[in-house]
N, C-alpha and C positions, 0 to 999 in steps of 0.2 A: 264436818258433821257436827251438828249443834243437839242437842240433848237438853230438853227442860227438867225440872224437879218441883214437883207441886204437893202440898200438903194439905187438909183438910182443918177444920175446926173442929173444935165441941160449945158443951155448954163454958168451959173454963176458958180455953184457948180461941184467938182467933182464927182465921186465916193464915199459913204461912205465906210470906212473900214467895213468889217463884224463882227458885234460881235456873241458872242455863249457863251450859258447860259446851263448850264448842273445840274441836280438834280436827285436824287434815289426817286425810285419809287416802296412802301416797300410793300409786299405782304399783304393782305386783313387779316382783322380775321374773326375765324370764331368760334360757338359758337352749342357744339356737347353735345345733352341731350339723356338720355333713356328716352324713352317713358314709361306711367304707363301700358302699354298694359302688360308688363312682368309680369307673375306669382311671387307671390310674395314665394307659397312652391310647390312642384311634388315632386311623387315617384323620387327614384333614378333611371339612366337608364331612365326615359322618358323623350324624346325632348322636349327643352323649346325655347319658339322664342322672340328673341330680339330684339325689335324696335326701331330705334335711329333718331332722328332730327338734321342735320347739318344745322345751319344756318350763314347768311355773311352780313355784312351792303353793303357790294360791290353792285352796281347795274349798269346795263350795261356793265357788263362782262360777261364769259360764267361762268355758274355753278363751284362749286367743283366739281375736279374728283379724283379719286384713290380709296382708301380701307378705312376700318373702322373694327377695329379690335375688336372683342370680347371675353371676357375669364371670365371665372370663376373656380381657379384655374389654376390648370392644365388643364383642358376642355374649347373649346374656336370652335371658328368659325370668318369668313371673309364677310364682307359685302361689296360688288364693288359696287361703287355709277354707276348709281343712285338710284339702290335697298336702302331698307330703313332698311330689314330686314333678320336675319339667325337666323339657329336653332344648341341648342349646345346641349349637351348630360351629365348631371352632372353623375358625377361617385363618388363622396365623397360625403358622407351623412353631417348634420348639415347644419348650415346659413353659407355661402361665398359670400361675395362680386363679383358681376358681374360689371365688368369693360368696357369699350367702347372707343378705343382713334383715333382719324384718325390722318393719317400721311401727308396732306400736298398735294399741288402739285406746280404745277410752280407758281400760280397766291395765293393760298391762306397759311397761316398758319396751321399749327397741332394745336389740340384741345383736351384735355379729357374731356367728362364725367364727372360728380358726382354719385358716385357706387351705384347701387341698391341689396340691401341685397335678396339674395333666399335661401329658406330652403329646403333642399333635404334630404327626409324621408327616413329611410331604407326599404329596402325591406325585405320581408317576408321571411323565409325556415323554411323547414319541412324534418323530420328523418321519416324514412319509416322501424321499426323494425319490423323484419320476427318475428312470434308465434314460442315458441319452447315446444316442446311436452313433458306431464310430465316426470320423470326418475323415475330409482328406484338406492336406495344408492349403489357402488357399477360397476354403469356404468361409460366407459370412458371418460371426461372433455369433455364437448359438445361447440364444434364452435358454435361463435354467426354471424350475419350476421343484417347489414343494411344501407340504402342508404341514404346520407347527402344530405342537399341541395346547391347552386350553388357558395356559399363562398369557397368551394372546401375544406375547414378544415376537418378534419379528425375528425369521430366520435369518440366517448372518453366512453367506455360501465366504470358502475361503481356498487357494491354489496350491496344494501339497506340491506340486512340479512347475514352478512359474516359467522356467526354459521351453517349456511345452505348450503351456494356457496359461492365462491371465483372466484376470475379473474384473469387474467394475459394476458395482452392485451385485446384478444376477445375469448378467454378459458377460458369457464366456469367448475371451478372441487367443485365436489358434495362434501360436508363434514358430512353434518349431515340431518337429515330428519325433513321435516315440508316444509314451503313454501319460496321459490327461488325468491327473489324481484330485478332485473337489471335496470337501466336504462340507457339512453342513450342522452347523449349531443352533441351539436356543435357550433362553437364561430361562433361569424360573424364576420366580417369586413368594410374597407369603405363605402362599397354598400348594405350586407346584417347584418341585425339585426339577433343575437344568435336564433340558433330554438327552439322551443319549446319540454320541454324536454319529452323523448315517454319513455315510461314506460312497460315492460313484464315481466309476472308470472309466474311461473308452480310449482306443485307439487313433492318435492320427496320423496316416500313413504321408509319401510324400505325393507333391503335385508330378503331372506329368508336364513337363516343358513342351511348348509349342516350336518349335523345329522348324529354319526355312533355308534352303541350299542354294545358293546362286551363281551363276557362271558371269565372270566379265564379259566375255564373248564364247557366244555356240551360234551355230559352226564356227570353228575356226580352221588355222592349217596346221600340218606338220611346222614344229617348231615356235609356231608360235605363245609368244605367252600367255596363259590364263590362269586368271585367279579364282581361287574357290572361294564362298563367304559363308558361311552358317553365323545364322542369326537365332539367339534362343531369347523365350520370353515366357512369363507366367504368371500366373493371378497371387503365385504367391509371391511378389518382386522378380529382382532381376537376377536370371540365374549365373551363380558362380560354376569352378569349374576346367573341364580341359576337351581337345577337342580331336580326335585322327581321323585324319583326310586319307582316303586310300582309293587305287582303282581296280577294280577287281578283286579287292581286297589285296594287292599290294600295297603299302605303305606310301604314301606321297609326303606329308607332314603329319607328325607325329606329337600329341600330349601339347598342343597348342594352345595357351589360354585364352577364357572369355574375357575382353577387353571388359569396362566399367560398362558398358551398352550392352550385355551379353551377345559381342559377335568375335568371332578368330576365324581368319583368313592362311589360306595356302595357294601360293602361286608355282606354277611347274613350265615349262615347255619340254617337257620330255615324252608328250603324250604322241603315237605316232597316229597314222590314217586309223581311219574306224569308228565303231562307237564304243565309248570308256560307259563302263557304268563306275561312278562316283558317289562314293561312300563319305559322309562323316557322322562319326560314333561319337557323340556325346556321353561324359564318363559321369554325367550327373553331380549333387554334391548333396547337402545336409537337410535342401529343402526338395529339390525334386529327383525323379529317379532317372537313369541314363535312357536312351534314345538314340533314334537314327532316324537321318534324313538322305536321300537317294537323289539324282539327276543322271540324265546320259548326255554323254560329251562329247557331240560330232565333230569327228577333225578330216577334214575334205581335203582331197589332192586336185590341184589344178594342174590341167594337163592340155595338149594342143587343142586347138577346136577338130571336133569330128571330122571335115571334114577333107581335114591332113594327115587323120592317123589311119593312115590304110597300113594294116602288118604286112613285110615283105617285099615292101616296095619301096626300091629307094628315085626318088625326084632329081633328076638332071638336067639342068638346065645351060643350054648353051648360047653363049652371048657373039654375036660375031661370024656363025656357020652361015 
């Protein structure tokens, strides 16, 4: 600011020189607080509003003008004077320092704030796992299926009972029989807190063995030898196990095991003329359930040709009369 000084003459005096007096003239301060109006915690993701007080010892000037800038973190908003207040959006969870600083204008000073701490809570998610329908051992590795919540992380399925199911990704393959326990995770992040983890059961019962009963020889005779074979088989492997051979439900061999090819064999000649019906009872084991398979066992008497067996009549033959 420069200032002149001028003075006049008379008849005595002349003119004064002018003198000029120059001095800065230094911008105002000013004095920029948050108000307590500010939440001190919110969900994440909901708008929070910032109320800020600039003040100036200046009077008789015009106001402050320009911005007032707000942030917390990364998330922030702009307040144009003479508004007093904006709203900002916290996107990171935990306490962060909200900040407030104005930048100035031709007449006044910049100013910060003293930060006010806000806590921003996580938000909630939720897994939504589909029900999966019992099995039985045997059937093909069953897809899982379910929907995470908005952290966008990827569900993570995992095998509470591995002697039962197993996993591999989100295929589930049966192993053994009894109850199938899965669950299912998901993390969270800045904004959303880990979901709560969702839990699904099911049953898988055992297979039922394929069953196949064979005779070395039918017909046979009295006395002769024959062998029984039961063959067992199943989508779930090869079944283990024991096996009783019986006829008519008498006993012929008894608690037989399945060789490594699931078959056990009973040989008898004790069978007389008729027809046997032939039993073997399969006792089942950890993967399939017990069974029977059935045959009838004709054992035929050879006897003269027809047309020597006349009853009652005995044939004499005389050589020489």
């Amino acid at each position: 600011c420069t200032i002149t000084g001028n003075q006049p003459g008379n008849a005595t005096y002349a003119v004064a020189l002018q003198v000029d007096r120059t001095f800065t003239v230094g911008k105002a301060v000013t004095t920029l607080a948050i108000t307590g109006s500010t939440l001190a915690s919110s969900p994440a993701l909901s708008p929070v509003t910032v109320t800020v007080a600039l003040a100036s010892g200046a009077s008789g000037v015009v106001p402050p003008s320009g911005a007032v800038a707000v942030a917390r973190g990364s998330d922030g908003c702009t307040i144009t004077l003479p508004a007093t207040s904006c709203a900002l959006t916290p996107t990171a969870t935990g306490t962060v320092d909200i900040v407030a600083s104005y930048g100035g204008d031709g007449n006044f000073l910049p100013s910060t704030a003293s930060p006010f701490a806000h806590t921003a809570t996580a938000l909630v998610q939720n897994i939504t796992f589909d029900a999966i329908a019992n099995q039985t051992l045997g059937n093909p590795p069953v897809a899982l299926s379910a929907t995470g919540g908005a952290s966008g992380n990827p569900v993570v399925f995992a095998s509470s009972t591995p002697l039962v199911c197993t996993l591999s990704g989100s295929m589930v393959t049966l192993v053994g029989a009894g109850m199938c326990t899965l669950t299912a995770d998901q993390a969270g992040n800045a904004t959303y807190a880990p979901a709560t983890q969702a839990v699904q059961s099911f049953s898988v019962g055992k297979a039922s063995a394929t069953l196949a009963l064979s005779s070395s020889v039918n017909p046979s005779t009295p006395g002769q030898s024959v062998t029984f074979t039961l063959a067992a088989s199943g989508a779930a492997g090869t079944p283990a196990g024991t096996v009783t051979f019986s006829d008519g439900g008498a006993p012929l061999c008894s608690n037989v095991a399945l060789d490594a090819g699931g078959s056990a064999s009973c040989t008898t000649s004790t069978l007389g003329s008729g027809t046997h019906a032939i039993a073997a009872d399969y006792s089942g084991d950890a993967k399939y359930l017990p069974g029977t398979a059935t045959l009838a066992q004709i054992i035929s008497t050879v006897g003269p040709p027809a047309a020597y067996a006349i009853a009652g009549v005995s044939l004499v033959v005389l050589i020489g009369a």
